[in-house]
C-alpha positions in Angstrom: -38.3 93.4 82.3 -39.0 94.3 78.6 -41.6 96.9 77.6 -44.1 95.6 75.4 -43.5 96.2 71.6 -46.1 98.6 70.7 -45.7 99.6 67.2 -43.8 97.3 64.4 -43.3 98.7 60.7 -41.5 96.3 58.3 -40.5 97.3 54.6 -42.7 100.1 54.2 -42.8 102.0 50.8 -44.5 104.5 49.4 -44.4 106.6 45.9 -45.8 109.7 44.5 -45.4 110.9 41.0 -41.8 111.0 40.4 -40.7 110.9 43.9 -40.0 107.2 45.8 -40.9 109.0 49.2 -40.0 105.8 51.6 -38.2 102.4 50.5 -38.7 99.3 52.5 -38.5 101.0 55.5 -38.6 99.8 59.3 -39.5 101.1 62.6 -40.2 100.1 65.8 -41.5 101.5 69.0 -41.5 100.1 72.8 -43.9 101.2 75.5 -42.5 103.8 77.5 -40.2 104.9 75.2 -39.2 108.3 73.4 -38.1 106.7 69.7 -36.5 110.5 68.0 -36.6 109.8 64.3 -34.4 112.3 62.1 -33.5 113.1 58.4 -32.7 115.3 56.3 -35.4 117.5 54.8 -37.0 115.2 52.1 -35.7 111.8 54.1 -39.5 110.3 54.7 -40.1 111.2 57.7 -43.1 113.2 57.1 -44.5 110.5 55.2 -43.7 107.5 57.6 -45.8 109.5 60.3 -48.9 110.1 57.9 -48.6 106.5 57.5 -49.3 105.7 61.0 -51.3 108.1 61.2 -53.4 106.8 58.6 -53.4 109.7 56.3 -51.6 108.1 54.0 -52.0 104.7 52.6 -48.5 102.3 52.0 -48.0 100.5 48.6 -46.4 97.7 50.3 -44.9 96.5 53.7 -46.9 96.0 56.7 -47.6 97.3 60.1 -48.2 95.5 63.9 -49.7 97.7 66.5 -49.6 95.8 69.9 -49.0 92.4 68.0 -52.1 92.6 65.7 -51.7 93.8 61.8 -53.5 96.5 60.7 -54.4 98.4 57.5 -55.1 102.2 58.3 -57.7 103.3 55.9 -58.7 107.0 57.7 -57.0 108.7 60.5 -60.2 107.7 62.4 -58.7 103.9 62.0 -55.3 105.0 63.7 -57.1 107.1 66.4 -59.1 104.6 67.3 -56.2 101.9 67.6 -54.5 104.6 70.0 -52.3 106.9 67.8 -52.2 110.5 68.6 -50.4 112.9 66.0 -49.4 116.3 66.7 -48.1 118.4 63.5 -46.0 121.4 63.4 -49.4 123.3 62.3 -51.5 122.7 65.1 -55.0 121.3 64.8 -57.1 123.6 66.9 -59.8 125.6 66.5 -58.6 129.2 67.9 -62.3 130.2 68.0 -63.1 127.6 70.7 -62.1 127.3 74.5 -59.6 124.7 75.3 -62.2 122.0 76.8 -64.2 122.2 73.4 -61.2 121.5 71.3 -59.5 118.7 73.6 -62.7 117.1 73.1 -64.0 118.0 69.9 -66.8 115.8 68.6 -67.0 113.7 71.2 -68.9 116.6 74.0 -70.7 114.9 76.7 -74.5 115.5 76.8 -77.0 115.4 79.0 -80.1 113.5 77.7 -78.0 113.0 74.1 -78.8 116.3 73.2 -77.3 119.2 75.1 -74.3 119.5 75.6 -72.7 118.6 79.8 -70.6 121.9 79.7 -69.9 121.1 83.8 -69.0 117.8 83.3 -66.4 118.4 79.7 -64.5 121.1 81.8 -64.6 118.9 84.6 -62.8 116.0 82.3 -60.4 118.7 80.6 -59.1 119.9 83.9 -58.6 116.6 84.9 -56.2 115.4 82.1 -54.9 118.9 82.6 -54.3 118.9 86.2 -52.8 114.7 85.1 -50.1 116.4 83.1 -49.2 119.5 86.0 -50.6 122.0 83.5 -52.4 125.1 85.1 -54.8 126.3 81.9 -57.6 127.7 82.2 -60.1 124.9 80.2 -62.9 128.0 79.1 -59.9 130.4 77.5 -60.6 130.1 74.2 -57.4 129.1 72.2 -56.3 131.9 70.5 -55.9 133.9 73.7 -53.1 130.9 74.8 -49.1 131.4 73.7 -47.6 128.7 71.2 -46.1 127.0 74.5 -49.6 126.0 75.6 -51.5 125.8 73.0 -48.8 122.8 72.5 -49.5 121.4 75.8 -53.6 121.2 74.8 -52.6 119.2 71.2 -51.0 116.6 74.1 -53.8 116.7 76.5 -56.2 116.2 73.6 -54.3 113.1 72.3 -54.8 111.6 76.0 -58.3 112.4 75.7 -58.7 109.5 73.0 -56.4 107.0 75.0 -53.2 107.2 73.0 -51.3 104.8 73.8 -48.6 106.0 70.7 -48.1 109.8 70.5 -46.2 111.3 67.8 -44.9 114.7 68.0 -43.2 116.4 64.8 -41.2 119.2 65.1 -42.5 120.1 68.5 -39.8 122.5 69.8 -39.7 123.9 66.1 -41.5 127.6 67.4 -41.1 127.2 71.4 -39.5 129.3 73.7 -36.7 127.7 76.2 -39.1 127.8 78.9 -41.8 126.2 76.9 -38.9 123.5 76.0 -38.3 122.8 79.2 -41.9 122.6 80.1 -42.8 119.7 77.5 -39.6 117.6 78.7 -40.9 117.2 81.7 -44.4 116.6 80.1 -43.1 114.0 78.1 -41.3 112.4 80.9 -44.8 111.8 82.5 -45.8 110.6 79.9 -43.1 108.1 79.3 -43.9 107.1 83.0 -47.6 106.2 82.2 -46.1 103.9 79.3 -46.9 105.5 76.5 -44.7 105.7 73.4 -43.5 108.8 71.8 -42.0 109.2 68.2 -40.2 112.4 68.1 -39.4 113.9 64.9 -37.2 116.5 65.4 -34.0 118.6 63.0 -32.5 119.7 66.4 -29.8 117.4 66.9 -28.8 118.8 70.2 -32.1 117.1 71.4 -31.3 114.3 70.6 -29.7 113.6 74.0 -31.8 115.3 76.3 -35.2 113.6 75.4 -34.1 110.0 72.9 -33.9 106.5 74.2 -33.7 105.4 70.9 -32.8 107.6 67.4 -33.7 105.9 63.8 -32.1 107.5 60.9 -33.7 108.1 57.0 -32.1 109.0 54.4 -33.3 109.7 50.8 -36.6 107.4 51.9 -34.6 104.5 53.0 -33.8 103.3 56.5 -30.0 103.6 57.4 -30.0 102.7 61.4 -31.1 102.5 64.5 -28.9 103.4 67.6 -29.3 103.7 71.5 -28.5 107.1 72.2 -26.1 106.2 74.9 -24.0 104.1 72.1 -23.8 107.2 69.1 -22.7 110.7 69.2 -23.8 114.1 67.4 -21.0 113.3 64.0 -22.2 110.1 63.8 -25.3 110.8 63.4 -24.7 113.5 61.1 -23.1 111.1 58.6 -25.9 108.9 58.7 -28.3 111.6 57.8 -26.3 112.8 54.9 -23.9 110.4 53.8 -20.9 112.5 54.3 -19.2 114.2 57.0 -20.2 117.8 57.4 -17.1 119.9 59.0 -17.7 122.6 61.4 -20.3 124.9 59.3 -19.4 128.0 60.5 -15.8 127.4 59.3 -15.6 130.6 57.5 -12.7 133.4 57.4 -13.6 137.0 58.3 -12.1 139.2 57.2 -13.5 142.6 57.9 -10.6 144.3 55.9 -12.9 143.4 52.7 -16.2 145.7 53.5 -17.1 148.1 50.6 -19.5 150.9 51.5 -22.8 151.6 53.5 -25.8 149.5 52.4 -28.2 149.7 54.7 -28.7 152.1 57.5 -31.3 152.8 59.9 -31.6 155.5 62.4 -34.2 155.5 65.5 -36.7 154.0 64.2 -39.9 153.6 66.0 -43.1 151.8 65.4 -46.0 151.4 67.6 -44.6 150.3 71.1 -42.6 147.2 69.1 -39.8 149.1 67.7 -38.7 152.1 70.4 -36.1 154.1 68.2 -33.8 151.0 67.0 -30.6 152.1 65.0 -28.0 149.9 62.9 -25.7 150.0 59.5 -24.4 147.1 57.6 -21.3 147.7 54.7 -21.7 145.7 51.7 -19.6 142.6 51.9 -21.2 142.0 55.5 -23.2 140.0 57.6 -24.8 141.1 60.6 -26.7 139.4 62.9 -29.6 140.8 65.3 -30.2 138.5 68.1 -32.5 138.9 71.0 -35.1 137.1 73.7 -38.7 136.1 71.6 -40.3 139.6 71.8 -37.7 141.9 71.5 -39.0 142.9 68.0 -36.6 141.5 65.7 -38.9 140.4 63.2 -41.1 143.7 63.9 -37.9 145.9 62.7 -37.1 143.8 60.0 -41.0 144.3 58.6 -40.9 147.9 59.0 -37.2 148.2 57.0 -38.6 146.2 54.8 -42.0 148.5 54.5 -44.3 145.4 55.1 -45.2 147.4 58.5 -45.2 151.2 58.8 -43.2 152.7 60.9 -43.9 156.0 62.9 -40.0 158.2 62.9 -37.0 157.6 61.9 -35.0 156.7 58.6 -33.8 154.5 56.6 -31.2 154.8 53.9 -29.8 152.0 51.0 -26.8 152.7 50.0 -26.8 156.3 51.1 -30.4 157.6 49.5 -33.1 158.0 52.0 -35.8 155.9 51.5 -39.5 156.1 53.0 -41.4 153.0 52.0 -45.0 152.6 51.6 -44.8 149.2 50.9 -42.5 146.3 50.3 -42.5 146.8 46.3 -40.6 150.3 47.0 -37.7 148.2 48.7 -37.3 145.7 46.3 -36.9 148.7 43.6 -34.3 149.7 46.1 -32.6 146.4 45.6 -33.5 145.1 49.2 -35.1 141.4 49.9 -37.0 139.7 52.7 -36.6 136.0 53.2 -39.4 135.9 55.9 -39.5 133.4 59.4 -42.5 131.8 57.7 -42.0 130.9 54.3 -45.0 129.0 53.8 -47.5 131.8 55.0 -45.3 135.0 53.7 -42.6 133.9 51.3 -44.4 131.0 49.0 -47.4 130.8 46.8 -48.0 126.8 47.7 -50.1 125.9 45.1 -48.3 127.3 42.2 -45.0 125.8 40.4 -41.8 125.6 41.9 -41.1 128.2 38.7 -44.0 131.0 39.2 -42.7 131.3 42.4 -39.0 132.0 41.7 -39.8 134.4 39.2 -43.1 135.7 40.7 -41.1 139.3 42.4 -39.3 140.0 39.1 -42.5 139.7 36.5 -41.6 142.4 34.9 -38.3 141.0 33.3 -40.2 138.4 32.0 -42.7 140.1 29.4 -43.1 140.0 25.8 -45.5 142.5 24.7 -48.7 142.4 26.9 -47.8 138.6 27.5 -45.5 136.4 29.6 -42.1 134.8 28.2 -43.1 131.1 28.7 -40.0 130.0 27.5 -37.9 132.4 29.6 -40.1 132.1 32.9 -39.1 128.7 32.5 -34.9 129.1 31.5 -34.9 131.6 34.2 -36.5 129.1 36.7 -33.9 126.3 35.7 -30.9 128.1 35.9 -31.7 129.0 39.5 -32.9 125.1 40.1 -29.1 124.2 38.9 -27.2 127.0 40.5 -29.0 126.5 44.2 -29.2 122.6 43.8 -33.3 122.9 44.3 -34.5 119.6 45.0 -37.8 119.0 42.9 -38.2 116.6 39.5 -39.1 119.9 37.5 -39.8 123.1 37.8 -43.5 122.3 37.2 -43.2 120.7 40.4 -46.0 122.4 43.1 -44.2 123.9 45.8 -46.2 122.6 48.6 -44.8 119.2 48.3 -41.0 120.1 48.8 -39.1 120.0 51.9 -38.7 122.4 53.7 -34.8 123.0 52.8 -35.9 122.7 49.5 -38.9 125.5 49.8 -36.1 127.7 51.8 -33.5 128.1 48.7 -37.1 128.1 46.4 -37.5 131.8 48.4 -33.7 132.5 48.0 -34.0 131.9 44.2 -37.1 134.7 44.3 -35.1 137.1 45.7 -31.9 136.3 43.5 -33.8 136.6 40.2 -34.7 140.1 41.3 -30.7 141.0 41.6 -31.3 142.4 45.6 -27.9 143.4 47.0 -29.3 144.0 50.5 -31.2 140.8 51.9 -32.8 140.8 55.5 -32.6 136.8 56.4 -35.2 136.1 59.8 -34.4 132.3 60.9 -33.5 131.4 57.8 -32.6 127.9 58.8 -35.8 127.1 61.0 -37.1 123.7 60.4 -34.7 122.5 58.0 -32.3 119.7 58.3 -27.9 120.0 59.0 -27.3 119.0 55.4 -30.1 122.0 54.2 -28.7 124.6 56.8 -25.0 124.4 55.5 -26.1 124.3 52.0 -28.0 127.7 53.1 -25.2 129.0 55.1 -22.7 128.4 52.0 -25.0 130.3 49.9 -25.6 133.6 52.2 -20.9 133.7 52.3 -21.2 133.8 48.6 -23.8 136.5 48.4 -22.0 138.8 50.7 -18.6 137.1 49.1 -19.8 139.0 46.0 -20.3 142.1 47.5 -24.3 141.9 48.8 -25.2 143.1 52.5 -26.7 140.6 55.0 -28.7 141.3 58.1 -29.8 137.8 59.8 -31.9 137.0 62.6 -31.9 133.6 64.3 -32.6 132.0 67.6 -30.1 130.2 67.2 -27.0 131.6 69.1 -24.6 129.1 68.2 -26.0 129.9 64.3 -26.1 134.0 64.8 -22.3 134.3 66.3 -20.8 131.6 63.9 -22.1 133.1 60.8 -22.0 136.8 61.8 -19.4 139.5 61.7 -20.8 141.7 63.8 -23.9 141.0 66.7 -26.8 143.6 67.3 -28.9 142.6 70.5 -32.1 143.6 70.6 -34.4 143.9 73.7 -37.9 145.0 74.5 -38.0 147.1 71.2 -34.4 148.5 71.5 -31.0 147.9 70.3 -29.5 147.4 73.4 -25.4 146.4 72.5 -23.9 145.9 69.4 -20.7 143.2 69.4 -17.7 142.5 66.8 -17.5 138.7 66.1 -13.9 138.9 68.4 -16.2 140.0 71.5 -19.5 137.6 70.9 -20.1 134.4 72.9 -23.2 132.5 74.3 -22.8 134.1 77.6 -22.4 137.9 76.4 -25.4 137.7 73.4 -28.1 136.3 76.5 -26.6 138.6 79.0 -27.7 141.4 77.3 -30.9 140.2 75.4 -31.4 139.5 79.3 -30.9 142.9 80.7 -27.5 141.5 82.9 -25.1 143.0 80.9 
């Protein structure tokens, strides 16, 4: 028996100044089925979903939901003809309890004036208890972990009859457990017919969650494959047009480390950080894995002197430093390329070029005014040397990819001449072709002679790239491994405690 075609998209297109986001592209989408759509950052993708979401209008092409044509003129009109969107900033009101949000704006009342608070639990916890999710409907939604808080963008999708769900980037800030836990949500889903477009830059889920994968590239539509019928490479090739070798392909050679850059000795902050030590030689990178919680980012703030720390020390390059704030490290020569570039490293509403030059202003002034002229040579130079994306440097940095926003915080830190460079997941969220471009350009930094210390989730990422592992758990650094002695097993053993 074939499932009924739910969704049909034929020649879709859509452009916004300077950029030809999608090109006569097509998409289809079965009941009951899990359709994964990839891409590299800037491939469409993004758009395509907006599309059916109704947030965005098409200049041509046409779409079939269920067999009838439709013309989405509000995301009210896609709701309503049973699409459900879930985006990698979830929309929920942290304020409220879970109930309120799932069904926000649609309460039910008693007489049509006051609002039936027994009876909208009562339908929460049903769709809740529907989906095997133990939640507690009158927590409000700020009190619930990124895993769950997941889980209630689902349930409130079914609260509106979704009969299409689309889920982009859902893993993206998930823990394994929480992984594991939306699997099996959407396999219940897939049971009750409903069809799932699954946007996602993790290729390794590809296999564990696709019936189908469709491939963008550059806003056109290169393929569609069963998943049983195409592996990982293959798939990589259609994404970016060439073949991308093994990325961590790089030689080590710790014979080539020039002197101490960074060192830090016990340092403690609050009960994050419990007396956590390490040293990095210019020339290096270092990598500091650990379990969510262990307080890798938390350390990095405090070196950084974005957090304060209570004892310890730090020293760059051998002087002792005791930072205030993070303006006394970058005088030090140190930079911070935060986990979330949107809300720490980017000013989204300014140019692609006040933002590469915004940590270096001073370099920049003529008399009591800005250099214009050499904001924007600066700003170019770093566009050509990092192969930035974007039509001009005038170009708002809110509407790049998110590869191309990553190296746009690269270029920031560059311009200020940094030798030391904290990195925390610097490849989260961005496509294969992006996170070898990236990887290529942290080698050459330490190539000529900066000091790298990385953090990533990502073990195959953290012991490919580094030359030497720091685990860190519960606020400690609990085992510190040469690249010879570092695999998969050893690196969770002891973020584990097993070691």
């Amino acid at each position: 028996m074939v499932n009924k075609l739910l969704l049909k998209a034929e020649n879709i297109s859509k452009a916004f100044p300077g950029v030809q986001a999608l090109d006569k592209v097509n998409f289809d989408l079965y009941e009951g089925e899990v359709h994964v759509l990839i891409g590299e950052n800037g491939a469409g993708k993004s758009t395509l979903m907006k599309i059916f979401a109704g947030a965005y209008f098409p200049d041509s092409g046409s779409i079939e939901i269920s067999g009838k044509k439709v013309n989405f003129r509000s995301p009210q009109d896609a709701q309503e003809a049973g699409i459900g969107i879930i985006y990698q900033e979830f929309n929920l009101i942290p304020d409220m309890n879970v109930a309120q949000n799932m069904f926000l704006g649609r309460f039910p009342k008693r007489g049509g004036v006051i609002i039936d608070h027994k009876k909208l639990h009562a339908a929460a916890d049903k769709i809740l208890k529907s989906l095997s999710l133990n939640i507690d409907t009158r927590v409000n939604v700020c009190e619930l972990g990124t895993g769950q808080q997941q889980m209630v963008e689902v349930a409130k999708s079914l609260t509106m009859d979704s009969k299409i769900l689309i889920m982009d980037e859902p893993t993206a800030a998930l823990t394994e457990r929480e992984i594991d836990s939306l699997f099996a949500m959407i396999k219940t889903l897939k049971k009750r017919g409903i069809g799932i477009i699954y946007i996602s830059h993790r290729l390794e889920e590809v296999n564990l969650v696709a019936d189908r994968v469709t491939v963008l590239r550059d806003g056109k539509y290169i393929g569609t494959k069963d998943v049983d019928e195409v592996e990982i490479p293959e798939l990589v090739n259609m994404m970016v047009g060439r073949e991308i070798a093994n990325m961590y392909a790089f030689a080590k050679d710790t014979d080539v480390f020039g002197e101490e850059a960074l060192r830090v000795e016990n340092l403690k902050s609050g009960s994050k950080i419990k007396g956590a030590s390490l040293a990095i030689r210019a020339g290096e990178i270092v990598g500091l894995a650990g379990l969510v919680g262990a307080g890798r980012t938390e350390l990095a703030r405090a070196i950084f002197g974005a957090d304060k720390y209570d004892s310890g020390k730090v020293f760059v390059f051998g002087k002792e430093v005791n930072p205030r704030e993070p303006i006394d490290m970058v005088a030090e020569g140190m930079a911070l390329i935060p986990e979330d570039r949107k809300g720490q490293g980017l000013a989204l509403i300014l140019p692609t070029s006040e933002n590469i030059v915004m940590a270096n202003l001073k370099g920049l002034f003529n008399g009591p005014f800005i250099n214009l002229k050499k904001e924007r040579d600066v700003s170019n130079k770093y566009i050509t040397d990092l192969s930035i994306a974007t039509p001009s440097h005038t170009r708002v940095v809110q509407f790049l990819s998110g590869g191309t926003q990553q190296k746009v915080v690269l270029a920031k830190w560059l311009c200020t001449q940094s030798k030391v460079f904290i990195f925390d997941e610097p490849t989260r969220g961005i496509d294969v072709g992006a996170k070898a471009e990236i990887h290529g350009l942290m080698r050459e930094l330490v190539k000529n002679g900066a000091a790298i210390l990385m953090i990533s989730s990502e073990l195959p990422e953290i012991i490919g790239m580094s030359d030497r592992i720091y685990v860190m758990r519960e606020g400690d650094i609990v085992a510190e491994l040469s690249c010879n002695e570092a695999t998969q097993e050893t690196v969770i053993a002891h973020a584990m405690g097993g070691a």
